[in-house]
C-alpha positions as CSV (number, residue, x, y, z in Angstrom):
1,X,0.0,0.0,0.0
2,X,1.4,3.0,-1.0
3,X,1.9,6.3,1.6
4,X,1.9,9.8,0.8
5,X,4.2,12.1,1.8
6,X,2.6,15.3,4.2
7,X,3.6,18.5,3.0
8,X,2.2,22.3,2.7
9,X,1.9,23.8,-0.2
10,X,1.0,27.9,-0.8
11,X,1.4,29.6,-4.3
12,X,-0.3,33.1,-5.3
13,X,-3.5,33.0,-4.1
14,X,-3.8,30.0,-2.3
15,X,-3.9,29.2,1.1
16,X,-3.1,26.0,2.7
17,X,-5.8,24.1,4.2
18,X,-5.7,24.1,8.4
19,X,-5.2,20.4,9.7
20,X,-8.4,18.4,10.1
21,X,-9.4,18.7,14.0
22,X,-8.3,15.4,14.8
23,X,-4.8,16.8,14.1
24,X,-5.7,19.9,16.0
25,X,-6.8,18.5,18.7
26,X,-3.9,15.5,19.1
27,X,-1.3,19.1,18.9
28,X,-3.2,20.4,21.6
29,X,-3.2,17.4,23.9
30,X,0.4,16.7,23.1
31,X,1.3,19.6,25.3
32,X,-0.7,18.6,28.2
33,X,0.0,15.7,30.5
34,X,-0.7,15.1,34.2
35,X,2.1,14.7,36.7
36,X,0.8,10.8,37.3
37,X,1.3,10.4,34.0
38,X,4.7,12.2,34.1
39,X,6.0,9.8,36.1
40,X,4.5,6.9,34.5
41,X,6.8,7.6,31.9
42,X,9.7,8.6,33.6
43,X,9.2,4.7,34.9
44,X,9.2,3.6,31.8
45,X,12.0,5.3,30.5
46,X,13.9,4.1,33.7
47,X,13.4,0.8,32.5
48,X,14.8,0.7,28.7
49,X,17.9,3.5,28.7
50,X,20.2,1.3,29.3
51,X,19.6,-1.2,26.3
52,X,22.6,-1.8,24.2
53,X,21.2,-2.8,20.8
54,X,17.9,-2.4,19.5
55,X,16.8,-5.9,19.8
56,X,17.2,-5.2,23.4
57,X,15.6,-1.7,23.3
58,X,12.3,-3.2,21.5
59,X,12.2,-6.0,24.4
60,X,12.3,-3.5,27.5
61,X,9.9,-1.4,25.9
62,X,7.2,-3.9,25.3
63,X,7.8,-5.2,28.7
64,X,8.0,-2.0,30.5
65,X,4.6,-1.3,28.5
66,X,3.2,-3.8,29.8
67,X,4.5,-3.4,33.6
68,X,4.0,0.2,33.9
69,X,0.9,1.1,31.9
70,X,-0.7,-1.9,31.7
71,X,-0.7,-2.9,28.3
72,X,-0.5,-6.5,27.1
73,X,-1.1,-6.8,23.8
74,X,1.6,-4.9,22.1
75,X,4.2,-5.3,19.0
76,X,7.3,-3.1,18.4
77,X,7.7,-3.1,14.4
78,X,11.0,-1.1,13.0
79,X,12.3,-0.8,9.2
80,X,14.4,1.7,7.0
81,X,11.7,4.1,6.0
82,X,8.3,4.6,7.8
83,X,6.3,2.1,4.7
84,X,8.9,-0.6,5.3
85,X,8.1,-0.7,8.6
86,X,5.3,-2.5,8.0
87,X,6.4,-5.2,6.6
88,X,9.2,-6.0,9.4
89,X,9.8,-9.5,9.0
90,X,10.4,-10.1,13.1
91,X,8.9,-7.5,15.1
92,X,9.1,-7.6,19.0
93,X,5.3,-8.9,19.9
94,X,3.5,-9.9,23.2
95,X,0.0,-11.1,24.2
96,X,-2.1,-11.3,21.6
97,X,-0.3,-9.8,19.2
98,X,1.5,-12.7,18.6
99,X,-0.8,-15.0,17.5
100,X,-1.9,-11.9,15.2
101,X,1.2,-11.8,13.4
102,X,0.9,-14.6,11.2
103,X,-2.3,-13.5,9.5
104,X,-1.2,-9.5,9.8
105,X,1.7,-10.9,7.6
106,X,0.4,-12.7,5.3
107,X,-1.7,-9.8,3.9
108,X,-3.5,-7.3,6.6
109,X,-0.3,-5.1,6.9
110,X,-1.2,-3.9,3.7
111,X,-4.3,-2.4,4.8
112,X,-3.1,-1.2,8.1
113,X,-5.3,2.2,9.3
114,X,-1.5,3.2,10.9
115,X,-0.1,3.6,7.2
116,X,-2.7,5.8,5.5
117,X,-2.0,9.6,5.3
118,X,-4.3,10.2,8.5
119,X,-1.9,8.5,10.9
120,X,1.3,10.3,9.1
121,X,0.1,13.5,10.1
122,X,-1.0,13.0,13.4
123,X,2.7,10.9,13.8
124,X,4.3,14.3,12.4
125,X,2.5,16.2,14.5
126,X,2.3,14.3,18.0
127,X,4.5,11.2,17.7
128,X,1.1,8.6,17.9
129,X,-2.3,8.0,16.6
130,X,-5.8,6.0,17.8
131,X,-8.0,3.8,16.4
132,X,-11.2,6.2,17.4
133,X,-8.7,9.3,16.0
134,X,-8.8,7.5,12.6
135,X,-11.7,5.6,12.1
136,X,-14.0,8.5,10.7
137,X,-11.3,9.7,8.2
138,X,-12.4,9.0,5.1
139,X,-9.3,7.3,3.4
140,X,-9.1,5.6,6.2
141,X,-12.9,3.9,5.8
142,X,-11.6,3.5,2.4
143,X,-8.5,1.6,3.2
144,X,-8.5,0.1,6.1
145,X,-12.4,-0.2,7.4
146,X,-11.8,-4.3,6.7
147,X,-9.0,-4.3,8.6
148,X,-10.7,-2.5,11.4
149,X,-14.1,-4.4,11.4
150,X,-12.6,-8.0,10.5
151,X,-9.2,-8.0,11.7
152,X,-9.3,-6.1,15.0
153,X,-13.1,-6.4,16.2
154,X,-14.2,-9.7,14.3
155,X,-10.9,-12.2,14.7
156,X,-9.1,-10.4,17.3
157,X,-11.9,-8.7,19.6
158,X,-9.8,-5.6,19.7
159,X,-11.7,-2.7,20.5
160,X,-8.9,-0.5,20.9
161,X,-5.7,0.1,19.3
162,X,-3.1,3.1,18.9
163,X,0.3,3.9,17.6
164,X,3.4,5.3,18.7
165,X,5.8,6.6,16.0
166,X,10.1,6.4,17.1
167,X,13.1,7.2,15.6
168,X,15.5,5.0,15.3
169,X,19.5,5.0,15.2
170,X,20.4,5.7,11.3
171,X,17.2,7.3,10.7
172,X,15.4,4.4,11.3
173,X,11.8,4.3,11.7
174,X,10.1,2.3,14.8
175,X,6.2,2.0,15.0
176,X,4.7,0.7,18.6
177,X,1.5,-1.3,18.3
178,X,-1.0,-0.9,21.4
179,X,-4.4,-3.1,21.4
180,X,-7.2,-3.6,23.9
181,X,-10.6,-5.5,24.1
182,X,-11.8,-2.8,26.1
183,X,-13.1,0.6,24.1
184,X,-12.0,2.6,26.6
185,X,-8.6,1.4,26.9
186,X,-6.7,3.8,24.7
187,X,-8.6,7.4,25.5
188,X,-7.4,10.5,25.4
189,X,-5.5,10.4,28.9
190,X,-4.1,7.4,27.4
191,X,-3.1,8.9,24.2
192,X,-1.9,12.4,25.7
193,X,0.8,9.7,27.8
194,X,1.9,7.9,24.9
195,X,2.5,11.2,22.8
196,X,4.7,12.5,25.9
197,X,6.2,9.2,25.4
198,X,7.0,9.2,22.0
199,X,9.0,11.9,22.5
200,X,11.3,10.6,25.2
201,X,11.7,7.4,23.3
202,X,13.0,8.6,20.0
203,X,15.4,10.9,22.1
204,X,17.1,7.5,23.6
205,X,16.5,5.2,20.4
206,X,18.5,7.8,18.3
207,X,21.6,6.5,19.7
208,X,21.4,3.0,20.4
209,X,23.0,0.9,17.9
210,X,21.3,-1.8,16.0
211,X,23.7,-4.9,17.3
212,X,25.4,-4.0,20.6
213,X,29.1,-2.5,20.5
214,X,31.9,-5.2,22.2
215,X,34.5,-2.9,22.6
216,X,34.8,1.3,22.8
217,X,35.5,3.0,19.2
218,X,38.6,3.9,21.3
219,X,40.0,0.5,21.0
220,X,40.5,1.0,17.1
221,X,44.2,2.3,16.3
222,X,45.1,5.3,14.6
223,X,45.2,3.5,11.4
224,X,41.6,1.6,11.6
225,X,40.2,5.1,12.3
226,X,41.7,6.1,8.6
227,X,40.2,3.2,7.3
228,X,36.8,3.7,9.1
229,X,36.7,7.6,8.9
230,X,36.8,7.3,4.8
231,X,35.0,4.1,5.0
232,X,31.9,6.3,6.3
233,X,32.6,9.1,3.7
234,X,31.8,6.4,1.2
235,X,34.5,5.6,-0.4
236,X,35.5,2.2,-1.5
237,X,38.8,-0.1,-0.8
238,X,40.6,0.9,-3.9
239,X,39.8,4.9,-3.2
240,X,40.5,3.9,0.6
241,X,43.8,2.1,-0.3
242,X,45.0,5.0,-2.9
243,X,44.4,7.5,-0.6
244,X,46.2,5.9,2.6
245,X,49.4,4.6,0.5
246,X,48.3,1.3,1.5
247,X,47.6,-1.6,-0.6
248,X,43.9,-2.8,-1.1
249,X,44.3,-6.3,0.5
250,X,45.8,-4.3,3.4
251,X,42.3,-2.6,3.6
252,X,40.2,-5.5,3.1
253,X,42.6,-6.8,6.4
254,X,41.7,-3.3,8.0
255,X,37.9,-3.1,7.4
256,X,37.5,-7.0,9.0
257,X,39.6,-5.9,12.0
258,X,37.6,-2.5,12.7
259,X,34.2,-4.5,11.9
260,X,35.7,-7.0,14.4
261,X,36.3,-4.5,17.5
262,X,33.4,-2.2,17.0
263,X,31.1,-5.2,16.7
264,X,29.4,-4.0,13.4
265,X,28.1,-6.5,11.0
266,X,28.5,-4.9,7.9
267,X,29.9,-1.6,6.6
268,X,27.0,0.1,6.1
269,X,26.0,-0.5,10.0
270,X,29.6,0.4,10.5
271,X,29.5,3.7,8.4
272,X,26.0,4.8,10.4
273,X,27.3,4.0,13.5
274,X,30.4,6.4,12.9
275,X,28.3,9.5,11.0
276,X,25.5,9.5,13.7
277,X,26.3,7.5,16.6
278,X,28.6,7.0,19.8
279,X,31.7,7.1,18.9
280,X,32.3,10.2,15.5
281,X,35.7,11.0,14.7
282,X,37.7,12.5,12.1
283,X,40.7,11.7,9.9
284,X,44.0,11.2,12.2
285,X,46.7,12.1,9.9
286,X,46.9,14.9,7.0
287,X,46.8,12.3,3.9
288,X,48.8,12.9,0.4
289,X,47.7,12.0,-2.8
């Protein structure tokens, strides 16, 4: 199912539409949060800033979801790009949800009320979106309204459901599923908790690494950080090994032994981890053509 990206638009006379209200309304409540529910997720947060890897981070949060606020039934889904998430082919689930993964696999993801224009603006706008936020939208009746009324009520006897929207190390996208058989589960106290928490979330996720580091990015020697500081420019082994004097089998050596102490699985992961994560650094040595 395709997704459409949110943007204004204003050329000679023309004014951009105002947000629908649920969009208003989800900005307003955003900003508002009781100090119970303050420190229901500063409890939650206690419990998942100290993961190491995401795998780790997606486990504490489902269980801290479940410990803190209550909520059984939820899946942690995480991909490249916001669509992709959607298809993540092992997402972090508990309760119910999995025994709803198979079938949301096979097909349902595609028609998923949490990938239809609606639910990307109220993600841009507050970080999570509801099931009785959505379900009057008219692309999503169009979309999704099988989904919702065979799916979730029908098969599942979800009342309930919502959304929270987290970035990810790399620019990663993570989506939180949320599902109850009670109606009332996921109201707007609940929802004005898990936008606060959204926030907070994304803030910590930014910077923990998709496979947990073995050793400090101090541990690599002046000449790995050569290698890995042109490595995350982009540049390949011959370009590395012309520029560093060295020959290209020497770099191939190089690359394995920095993939080796950082703990990075590829150089991709390895590139990502040096432009955006814990351990940036620059070029040691002045090189010469």
């Amino acid at each position: 199912m395709s997704q459409s990206t949110v943007g204004d638009t204003q050329s000679a006379g023309y004014r951009a539409a105002p947000p629908p209200a649920s969009v208003q309304a989800a900005r307003r409540a955003a900003s508002r949060i009781p100090q119970v529910d303050y420190k229901r997720v500063f409890n939650v947060m206690e419990r998942v800033d100290r993961a190491r890897s995401l795998s780790e981070f997606k486990t504490q949060v489902v269980e801290a979801l479940g410990s803190v606020m209550g909520f059984e039934d939820v899946s942690f889904f995480a991909g490249p790009t916001f669509r992709a998430v959607f298809s993540d082919p092992h997402p972090m689930v508990a309760g119910k949800t999995a025994v709803m993964l198979p079938p949301y696999q096979e097909g349902w993801f595609r028609h998923d009320m949490f990938g239809t224009p609606a639910a990307v603006r109220m993600f841009q706008v507050s970080g999570a979106a509801s099931l009785s936020e959505l379900q009057n939208s008219p692309a999503v009746k169009t979309v999704s309204s099988g989904y919702i009324r065979h799916f979730l009520h029908s098969d599942w006897s979800m009342e309930s459901a919502a959304a929270v929207r987290i970035d990810l190390f790399g620019l990663h996208t993570g989506l939180i599923g949320i599902f109850a058989p009670d109606h009332h589960a996921l109201g707007p106290a609940e929802m004005v908790t898990l936008r606060a928490l959204s926030r907070q979330l994304s803030a910590v996720a930014r910077g923990i690494p998709f496979v947990p580091l073995r050793h400090d990015c101090s541990q690599l020697t002046p000449r790995q950080r050569d290698v890995a500081h042109l490595l995350a420019e982009g540049f390949n082994n011959a370009t590395i090994a012309e520029t560093l004097s060295l020959a290209e089998e020497s770099v191939k050596k190089y690359v394995s032994r920095v993939l080796a102490t950082t703990g990075c699985a590829t150089r991709m992961e390895l590139a990502l981890m040096i432009r955006s994560g814990p351990c940036p650094f620059g070029p040691t040595q002045v090189w010469h053509a």
